[in-house]
C-alpha positions as CSV (number, residue, x, y, z in Angstrom):
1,X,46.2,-18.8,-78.4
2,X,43.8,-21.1,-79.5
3,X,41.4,-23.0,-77.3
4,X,43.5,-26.4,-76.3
5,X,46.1,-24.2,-75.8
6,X,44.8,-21.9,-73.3
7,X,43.4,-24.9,-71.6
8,X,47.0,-26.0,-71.3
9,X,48.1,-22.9,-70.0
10,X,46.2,-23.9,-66.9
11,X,48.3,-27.6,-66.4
12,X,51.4,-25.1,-66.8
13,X,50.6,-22.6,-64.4
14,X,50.2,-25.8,-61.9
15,X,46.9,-26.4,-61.2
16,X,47.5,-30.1,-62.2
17,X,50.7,-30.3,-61.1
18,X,50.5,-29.5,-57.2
19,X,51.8,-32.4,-56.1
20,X,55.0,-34.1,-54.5
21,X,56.9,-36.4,-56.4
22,X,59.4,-38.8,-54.9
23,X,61.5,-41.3,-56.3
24,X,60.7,-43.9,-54.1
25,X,56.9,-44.1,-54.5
26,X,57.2,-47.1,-57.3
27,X,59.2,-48.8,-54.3
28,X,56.7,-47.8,-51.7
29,X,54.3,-49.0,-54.0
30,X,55.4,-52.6,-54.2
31,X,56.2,-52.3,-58.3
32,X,59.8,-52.4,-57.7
33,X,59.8,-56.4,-58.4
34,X,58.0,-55.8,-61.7
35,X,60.6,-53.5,-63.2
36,X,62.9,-56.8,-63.3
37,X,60.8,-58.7,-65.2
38,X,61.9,-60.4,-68.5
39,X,59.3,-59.3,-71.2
40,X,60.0,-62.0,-73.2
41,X,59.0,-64.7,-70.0
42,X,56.3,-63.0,-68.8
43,X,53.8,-65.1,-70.9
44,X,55.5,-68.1,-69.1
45,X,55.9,-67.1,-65.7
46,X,52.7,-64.8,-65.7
47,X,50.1,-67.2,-63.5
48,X,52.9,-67.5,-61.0
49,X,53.9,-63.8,-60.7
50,X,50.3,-62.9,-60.5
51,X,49.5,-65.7,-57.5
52,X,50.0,-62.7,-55.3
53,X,47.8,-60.3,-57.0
54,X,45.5,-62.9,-57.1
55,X,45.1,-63.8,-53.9
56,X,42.3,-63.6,-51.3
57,X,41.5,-60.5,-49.7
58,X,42.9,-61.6,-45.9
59,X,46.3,-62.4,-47.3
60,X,47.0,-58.9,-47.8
61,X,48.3,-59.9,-51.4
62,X,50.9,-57.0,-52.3
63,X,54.6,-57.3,-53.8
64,X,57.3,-55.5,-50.8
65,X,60.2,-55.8,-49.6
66,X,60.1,-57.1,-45.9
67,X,62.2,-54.6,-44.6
68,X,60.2,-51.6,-45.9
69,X,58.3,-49.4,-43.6
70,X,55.3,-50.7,-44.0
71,X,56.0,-54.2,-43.1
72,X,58.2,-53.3,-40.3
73,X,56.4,-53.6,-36.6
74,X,53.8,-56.1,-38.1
75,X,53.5,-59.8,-38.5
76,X,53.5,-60.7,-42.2
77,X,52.2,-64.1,-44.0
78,X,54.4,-65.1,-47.2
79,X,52.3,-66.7,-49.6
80,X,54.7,-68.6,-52.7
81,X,57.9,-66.7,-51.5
82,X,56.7,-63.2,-51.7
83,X,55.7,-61.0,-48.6
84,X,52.4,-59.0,-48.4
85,X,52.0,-55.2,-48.0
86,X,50.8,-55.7,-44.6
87,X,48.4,-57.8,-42.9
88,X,44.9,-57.9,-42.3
89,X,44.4,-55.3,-39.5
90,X,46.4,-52.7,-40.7
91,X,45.2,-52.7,-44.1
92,X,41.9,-51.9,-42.5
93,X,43.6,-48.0,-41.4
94,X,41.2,-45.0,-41.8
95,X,37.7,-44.8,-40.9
96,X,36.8,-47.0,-38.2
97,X,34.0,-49.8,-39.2
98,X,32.2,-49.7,-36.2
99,X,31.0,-46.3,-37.5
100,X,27.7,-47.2,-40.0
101,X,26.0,-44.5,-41.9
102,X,23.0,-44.1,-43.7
103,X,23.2,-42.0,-46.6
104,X,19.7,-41.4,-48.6
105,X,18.1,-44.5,-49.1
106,X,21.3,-46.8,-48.2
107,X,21.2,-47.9,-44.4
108,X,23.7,-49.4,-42.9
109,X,26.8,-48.8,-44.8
110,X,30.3,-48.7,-43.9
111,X,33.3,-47.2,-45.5
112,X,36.3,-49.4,-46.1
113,X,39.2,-47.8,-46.5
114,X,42.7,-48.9,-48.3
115,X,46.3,-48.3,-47.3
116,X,46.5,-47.2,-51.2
117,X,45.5,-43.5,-51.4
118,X,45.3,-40.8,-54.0
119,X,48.4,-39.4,-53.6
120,X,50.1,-42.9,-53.9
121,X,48.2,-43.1,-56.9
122,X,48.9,-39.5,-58.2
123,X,52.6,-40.6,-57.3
124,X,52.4,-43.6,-59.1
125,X,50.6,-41.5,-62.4
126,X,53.2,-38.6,-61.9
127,X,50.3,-36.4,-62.3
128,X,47.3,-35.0,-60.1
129,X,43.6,-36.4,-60.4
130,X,41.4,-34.0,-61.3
131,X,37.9,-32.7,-63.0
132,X,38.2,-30.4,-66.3
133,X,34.2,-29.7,-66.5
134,X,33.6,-28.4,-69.8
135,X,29.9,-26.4,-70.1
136,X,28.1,-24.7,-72.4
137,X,25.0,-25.0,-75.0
138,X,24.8,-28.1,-77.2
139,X,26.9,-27.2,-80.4
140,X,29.3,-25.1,-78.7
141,X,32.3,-27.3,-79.3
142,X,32.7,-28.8,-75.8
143,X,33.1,-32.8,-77.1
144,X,35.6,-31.6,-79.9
145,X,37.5,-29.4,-77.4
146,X,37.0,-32.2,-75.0
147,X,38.8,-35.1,-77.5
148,X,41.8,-32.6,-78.7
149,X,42.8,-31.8,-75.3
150,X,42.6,-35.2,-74.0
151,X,45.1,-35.9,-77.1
152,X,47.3,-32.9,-76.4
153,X,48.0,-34.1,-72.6
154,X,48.4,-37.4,-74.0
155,X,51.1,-36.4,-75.8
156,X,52.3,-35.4,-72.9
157,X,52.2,-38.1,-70.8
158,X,49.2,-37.7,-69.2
159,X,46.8,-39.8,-68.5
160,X,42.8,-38.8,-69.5
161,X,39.5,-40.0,-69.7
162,X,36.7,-37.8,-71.7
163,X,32.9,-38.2,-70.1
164,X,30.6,-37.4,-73.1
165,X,27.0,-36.4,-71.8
166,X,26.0,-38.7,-75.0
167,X,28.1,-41.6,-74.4
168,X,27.0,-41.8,-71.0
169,X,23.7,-41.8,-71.3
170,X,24.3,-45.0,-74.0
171,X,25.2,-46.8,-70.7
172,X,24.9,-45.5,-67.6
173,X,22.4,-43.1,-67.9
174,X,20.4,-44.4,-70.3
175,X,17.1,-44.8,-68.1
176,X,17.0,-41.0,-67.8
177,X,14.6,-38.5,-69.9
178,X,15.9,-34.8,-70.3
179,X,12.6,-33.5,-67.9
180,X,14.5,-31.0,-65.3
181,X,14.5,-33.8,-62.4
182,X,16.2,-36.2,-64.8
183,X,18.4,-33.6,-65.8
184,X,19.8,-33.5,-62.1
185,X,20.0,-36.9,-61.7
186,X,22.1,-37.6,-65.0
187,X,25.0,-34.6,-63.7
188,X,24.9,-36.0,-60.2
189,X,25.8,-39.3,-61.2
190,X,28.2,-37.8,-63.9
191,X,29.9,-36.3,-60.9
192,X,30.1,-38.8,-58.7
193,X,32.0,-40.9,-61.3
194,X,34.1,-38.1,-62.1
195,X,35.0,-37.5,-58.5
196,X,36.0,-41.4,-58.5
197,X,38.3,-41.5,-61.8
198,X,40.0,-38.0,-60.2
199,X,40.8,-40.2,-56.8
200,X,42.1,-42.9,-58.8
201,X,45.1,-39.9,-60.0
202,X,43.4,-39.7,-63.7
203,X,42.7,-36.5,-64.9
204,X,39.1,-36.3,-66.2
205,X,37.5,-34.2,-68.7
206,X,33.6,-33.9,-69.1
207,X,31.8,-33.0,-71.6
208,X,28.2,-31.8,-71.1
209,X,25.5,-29.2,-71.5
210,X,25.0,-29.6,-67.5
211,X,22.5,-26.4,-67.6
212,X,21.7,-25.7,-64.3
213,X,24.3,-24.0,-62.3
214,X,23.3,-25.7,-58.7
215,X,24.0,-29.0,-60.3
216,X,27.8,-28.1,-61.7
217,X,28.1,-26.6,-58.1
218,X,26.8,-29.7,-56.6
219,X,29.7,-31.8,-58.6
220,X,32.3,-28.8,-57.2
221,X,31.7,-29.6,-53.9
222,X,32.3,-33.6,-53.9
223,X,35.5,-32.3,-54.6
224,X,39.0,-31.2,-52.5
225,X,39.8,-27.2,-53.8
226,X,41.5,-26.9,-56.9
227,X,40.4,-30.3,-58.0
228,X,37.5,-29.2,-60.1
229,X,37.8,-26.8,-63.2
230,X,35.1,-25.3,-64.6
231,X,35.2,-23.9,-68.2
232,X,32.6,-22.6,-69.8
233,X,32.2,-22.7,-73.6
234,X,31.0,-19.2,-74.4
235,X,29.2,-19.8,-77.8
236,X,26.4,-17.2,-78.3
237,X,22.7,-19.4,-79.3
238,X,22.4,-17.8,-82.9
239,X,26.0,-19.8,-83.6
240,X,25.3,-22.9,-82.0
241,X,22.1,-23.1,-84.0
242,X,23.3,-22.0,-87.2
243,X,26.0,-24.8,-86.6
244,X,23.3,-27.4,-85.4
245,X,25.9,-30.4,-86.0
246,X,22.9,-33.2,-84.6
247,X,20.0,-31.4,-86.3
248,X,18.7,-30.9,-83.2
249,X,17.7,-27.2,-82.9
250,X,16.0,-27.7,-86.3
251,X,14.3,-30.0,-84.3
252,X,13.4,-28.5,-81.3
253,X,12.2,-25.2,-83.3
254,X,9.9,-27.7,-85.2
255,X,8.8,-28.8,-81.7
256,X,9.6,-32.4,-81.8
257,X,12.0,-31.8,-78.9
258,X,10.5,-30.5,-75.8
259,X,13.0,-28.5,-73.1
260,X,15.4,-28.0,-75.3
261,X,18.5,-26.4,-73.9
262,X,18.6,-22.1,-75.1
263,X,15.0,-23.1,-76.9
264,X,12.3,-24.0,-74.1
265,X,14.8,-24.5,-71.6
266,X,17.2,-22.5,-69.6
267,X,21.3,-22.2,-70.0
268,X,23.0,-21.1,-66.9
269,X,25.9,-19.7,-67.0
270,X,28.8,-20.0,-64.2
271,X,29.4,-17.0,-62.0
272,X,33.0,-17.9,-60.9
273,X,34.3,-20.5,-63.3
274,X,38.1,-21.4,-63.2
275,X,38.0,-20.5,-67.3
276,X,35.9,-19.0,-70.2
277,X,36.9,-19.9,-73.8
278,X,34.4,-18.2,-76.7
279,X,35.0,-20.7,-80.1
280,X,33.8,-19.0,-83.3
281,X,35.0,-21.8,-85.6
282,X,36.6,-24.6,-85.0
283,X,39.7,-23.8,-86.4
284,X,40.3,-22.2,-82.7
285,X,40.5,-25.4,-81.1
């Protein structure tokens, strides 16, 4: 079993798949309309059908039937013949908003929450949101593994999104250093956007060196059990730096790169991680 494959072992033994399915959730959902839809007029009719979608915030704009369940009990607004998901006040369900919170340096915040949850989304996706956090030294395979699995689930039917450690700090992450603090900061905001693409139903796949093991547990814990996999990429250093695909152990050993992952800076390794996969070559993948 190579390395893709054992990783999809996991999806078939469920640990993606623990959810509920029913066939009414693209009803529930308010997609029903869509589904009738003539393809070829949709370029035609498109600014009218999306007046709905578009509209303001207190119109509650959302395609249902007036007699579902979520409209029944409440006073609805129709807005160009078509009758919102609900209206104003219940849309606001969840949290209450006279609660304010101060989290680090953000004061007086409030959580909004939407009648549109995960497991509307999940049912909507027909798969479960989750966090495949791949680990290990730089060279180890992790962004290869990370792209050939995304394809494999692809294929099918699932729907994926890769976070590269490199690609987001092109963006995102670009005004960090790799000193220890920065380190931190780069997986915790990793994490945090991980833990928001695995609400939104989408099954997300990381890809980073993520050395310090309180860090990776940090990212666990923003998410529900069973939502986060951890999977480390067991590649002893001498491999990795014979490999040395970026030329940057050559680098580091020269001493043009200061804390250098396995050189001047410490790997460590998971203690209780949901997989280990060792890849010699890359033919295992």
């Amino acid at each position: 079993m190579n390395a893709v494959q054992a990783l999809c072992s996991l999806y078939g033994n469920g640990v993606f798949q623990n959810i509920e399915y029913r066939p009414s959730a693209t009803h529930e959902l308010g997609f029903s309309k869509f589904c009738e839809i003539n393809v070829a007029g949709l370029s035609r009719s498109r600014k009218n059908l999306l007046k709905p979608i578009m509209a303001k915030e207190d119109l509650g704009a959302s395609l249902i039937d007036e007699g579902s369940p979520e409209c029944q009990g409440h006073q609805v607004k129709k807005l160009n013949g078509f009758t919102p998901l609900t209206n104003h006040s219940t849309a606001l369900s969840g949290k209450n908003l006279s609660d304010v919170s101060n989290t680090g340096n953000s004061v007086n915040i409030f959580w909004h929450e939407c009648s549109v949850q995960k497991l509307n989304r999940q049912q909507l996706l027909q798969q479960k949101g989750c966090v495949i956090w791949l680990t290990g030294l730089s060279g180890s395979g992790k962004s290869t593994l990370a792209c050939a699995l995304s394809r494999s689930l692809h294929s099918k039917g699932k729907l994926t999104y890769i976070l590269d450690g490199d690609n987001i700090r092109h963006g995102l992450n670009r005004d960090l250093s790799f000193r220890a603090e920065d380190r931190s900061e780069n997986i915790r905001r990793i994490g945090e956007v991980a833990k928001l693409l695995a609400d939104a139903g989408v099954i997300c796949i990381t890809s980073l060196i993520s050395p310090y093991r309180k860090d990776r547990d940090a990212c666990r814990a923003l998410l529900p059990k069973g939502d986060f996999i951890e999977v480390f990429i067991d590649v002893p250093l001498d491999v990795c730096e014979a490999r040395d695909p970026k030329g940057l152990y050559k680098l580091a050993r020269a001493g043009k790169i200061k804390g250098f992952t396995g050189i001047d800076d410490p790997y460590e390794p998971p203690y209780n991680c949901e997989g280990k996969i060792n890849i010699v070559n890359e033919n295992e993948i």
